[in-house]
C-alpha positions as semicolon CSV with decimal commas, in nm:
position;residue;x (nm);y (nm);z (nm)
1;X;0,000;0,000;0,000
2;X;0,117;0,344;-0,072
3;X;0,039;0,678;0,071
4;X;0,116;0,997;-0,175
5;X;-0,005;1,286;0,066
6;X;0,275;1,524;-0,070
7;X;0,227;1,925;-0,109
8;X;-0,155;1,880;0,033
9;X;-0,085;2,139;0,342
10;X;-0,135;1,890;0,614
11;X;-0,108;2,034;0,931
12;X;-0,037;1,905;1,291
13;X;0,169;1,570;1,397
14;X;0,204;1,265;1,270
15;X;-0,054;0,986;1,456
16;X;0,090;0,764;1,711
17;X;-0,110;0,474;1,545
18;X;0,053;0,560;1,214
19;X;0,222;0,247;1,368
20;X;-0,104;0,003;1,280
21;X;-0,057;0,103;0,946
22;X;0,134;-0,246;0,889
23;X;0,079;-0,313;0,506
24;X;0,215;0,009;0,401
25;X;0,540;0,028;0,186
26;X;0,593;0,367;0,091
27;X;0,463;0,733;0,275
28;X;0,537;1,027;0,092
29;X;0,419;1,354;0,317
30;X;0,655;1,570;0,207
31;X;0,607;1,949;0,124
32;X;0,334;1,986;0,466
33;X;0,355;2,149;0,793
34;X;0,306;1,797;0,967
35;X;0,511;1,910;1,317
36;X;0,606;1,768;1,657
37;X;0,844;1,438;1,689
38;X;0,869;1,140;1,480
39;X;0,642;0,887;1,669
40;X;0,839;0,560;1,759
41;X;0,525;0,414;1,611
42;X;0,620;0,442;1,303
43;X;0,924;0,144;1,313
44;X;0,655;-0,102;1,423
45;X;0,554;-0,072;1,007
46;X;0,773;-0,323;0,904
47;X;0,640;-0,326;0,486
48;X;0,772;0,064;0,463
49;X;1,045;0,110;0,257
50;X;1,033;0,435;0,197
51;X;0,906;0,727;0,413
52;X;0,960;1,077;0,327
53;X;0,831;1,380;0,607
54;X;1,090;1,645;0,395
55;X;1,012;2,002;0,430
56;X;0,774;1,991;0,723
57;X;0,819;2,097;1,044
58;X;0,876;1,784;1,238
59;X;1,102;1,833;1,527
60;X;1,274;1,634;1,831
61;X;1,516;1,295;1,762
62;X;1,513;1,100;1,488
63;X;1,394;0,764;1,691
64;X;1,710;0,507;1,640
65;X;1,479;0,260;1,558
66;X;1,405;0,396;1,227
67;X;1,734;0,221;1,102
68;X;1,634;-0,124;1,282
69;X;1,371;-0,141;1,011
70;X;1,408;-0,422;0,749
71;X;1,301;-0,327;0,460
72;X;1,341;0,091;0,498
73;X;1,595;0,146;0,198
74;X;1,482;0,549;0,151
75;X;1,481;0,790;0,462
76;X;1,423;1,120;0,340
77;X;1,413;1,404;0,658
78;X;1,554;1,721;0,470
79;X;1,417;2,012;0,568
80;X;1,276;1,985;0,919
81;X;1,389;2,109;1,291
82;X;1,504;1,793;1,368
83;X;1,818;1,789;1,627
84;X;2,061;1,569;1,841
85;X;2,327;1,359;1,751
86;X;2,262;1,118;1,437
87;X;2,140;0,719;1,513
88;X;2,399;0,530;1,474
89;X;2,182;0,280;1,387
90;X;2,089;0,493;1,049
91;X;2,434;0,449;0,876
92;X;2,469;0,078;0,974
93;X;2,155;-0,028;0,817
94;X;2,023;-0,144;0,492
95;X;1,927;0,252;0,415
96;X;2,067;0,342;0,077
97;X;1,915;0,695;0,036
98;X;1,973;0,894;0,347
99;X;1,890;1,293;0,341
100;X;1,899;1,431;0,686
101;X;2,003;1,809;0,529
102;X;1,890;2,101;0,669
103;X;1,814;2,026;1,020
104;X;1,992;2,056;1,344
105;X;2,208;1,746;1,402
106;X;2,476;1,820;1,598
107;X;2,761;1,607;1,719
108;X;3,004;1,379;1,540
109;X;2,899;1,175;1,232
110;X;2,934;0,797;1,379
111;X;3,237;0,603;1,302
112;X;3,051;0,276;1,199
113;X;3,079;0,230;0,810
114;X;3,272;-0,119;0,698
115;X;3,263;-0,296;0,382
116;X;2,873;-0,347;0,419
117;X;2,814;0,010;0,394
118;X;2,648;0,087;0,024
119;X;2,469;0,387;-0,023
120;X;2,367;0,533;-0,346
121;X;2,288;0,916;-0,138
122;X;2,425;1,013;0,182
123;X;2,330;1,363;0,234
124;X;2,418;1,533;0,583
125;X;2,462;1,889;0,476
126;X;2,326;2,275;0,680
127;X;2,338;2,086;0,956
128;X;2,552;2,159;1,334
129;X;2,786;1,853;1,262
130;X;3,106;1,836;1,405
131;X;3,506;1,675;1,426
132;X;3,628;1,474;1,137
133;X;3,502;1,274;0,869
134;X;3,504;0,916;1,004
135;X;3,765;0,721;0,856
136;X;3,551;0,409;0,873
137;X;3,371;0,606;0,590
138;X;3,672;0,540;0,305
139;X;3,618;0,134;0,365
140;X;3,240;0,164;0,269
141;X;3,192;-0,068;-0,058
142;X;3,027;0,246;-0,247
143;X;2,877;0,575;-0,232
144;X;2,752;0,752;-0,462
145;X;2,659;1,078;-0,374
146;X;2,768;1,239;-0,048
147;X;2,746;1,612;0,086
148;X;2,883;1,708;0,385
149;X;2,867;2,059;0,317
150;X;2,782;2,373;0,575
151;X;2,833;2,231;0,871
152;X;3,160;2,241;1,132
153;X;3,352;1,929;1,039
154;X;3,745;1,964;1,090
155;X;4,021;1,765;0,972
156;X;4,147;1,551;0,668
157;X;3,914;1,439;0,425
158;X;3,986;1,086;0,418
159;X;4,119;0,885;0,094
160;X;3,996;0,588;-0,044
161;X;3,737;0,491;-0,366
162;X;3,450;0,589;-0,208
163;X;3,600;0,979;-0,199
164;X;3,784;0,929;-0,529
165;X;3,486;1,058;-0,785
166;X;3,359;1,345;-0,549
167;X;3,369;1,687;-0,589
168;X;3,492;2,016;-0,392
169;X;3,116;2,099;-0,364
170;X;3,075;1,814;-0,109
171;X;3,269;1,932;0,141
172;X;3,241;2,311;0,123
173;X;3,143;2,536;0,374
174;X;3,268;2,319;0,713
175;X;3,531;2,486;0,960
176;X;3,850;2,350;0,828
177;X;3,866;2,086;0,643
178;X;4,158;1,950;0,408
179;X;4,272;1,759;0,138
180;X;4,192;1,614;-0,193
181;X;3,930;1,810;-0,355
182;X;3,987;2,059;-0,106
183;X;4,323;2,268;-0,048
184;X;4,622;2,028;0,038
185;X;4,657;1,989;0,452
């Protein structure tokens, strides 16, 4: 079952029994003014595949167990007030398309990416993010589009294939960092 709800001007939060919604693969709610926190409910649908609540208003954490969900291979959060540090469980999961731009996240992007780690988008940019790029992130088996850009990360850009094919514009706008496409360190 899929729900297309997107650009309809939707207002208020998301339903806690959202959750009993358990034959549903795909919600699309983007472009609303859906607010208030991402009920925990939500992981309990475990058909979705792909949920996108992009350019609302949702705020709070993004509930880890969002990236205990089997089948979830599309998380798409851009453009919210969500904050806190990101779920570990997110970037060690079988999500391939992850856009958490334009929020608040703050701390230090996990170090948890190994061989297993395949992601066609990885998008983490205008958020609060800071330290280095994890180095665990060069041993991912493939990425193909990642943007780090305006945030506060610091440090070395690390090397490796995954980094080989991307551009200056992915990295732009952070506190200092260095190296290949950036200045030299």
């Amino acid at each position: 079952m899929h729900l297309d709800l997107r650009n309809n001007k939707i207002s208020g939060p998301v339903p806690s029994k959202a959750g009993n919604l358990s034959m549903l693969s795909r919600a699309l709610l983007s472009g609303n003014m859906i607010s208030g926190p991402i009920p925990v409910s939500i992981c309990r649908i475990y058909r979705l595949a792909d949920l996108d609540l992009s350019m609302n208003k949702m705020s709070g954490v993004i509930p880890p167990c969002l990236g205990k969900m089997a089948v979830l291979a599309t998380l798409n959060l851009d453009c919210n007030m969500l904050m806190g540090t990101i779920p570990t469980t997110l970037l060690t999961s079988a999500i391939g398309n992850l856009n958490l731009s334009r929020n608040a996240m703050e701390g230090n992007i996990p170090d948890v990416f190994g061989l297993t780690s395949y992601f066609t988008v990885i998008d983490l940019s205008h958020n609060k993010l800071r330290g280095p790029i994890p180095r665990s992130l060069s041993a991912a088996s493939y990425i193909g589009h990642l943007d780090l850009s305006y945030n506060h990360l610091c440090g070395r850009i690390p090397a490796g294939a995954p980094f080989d094919h991307l551009e200056a514009s992915s990295f732009m706008y952070n506190d200092c960092l260095c190296g290949k496409p950036l200045r030299a360190c």
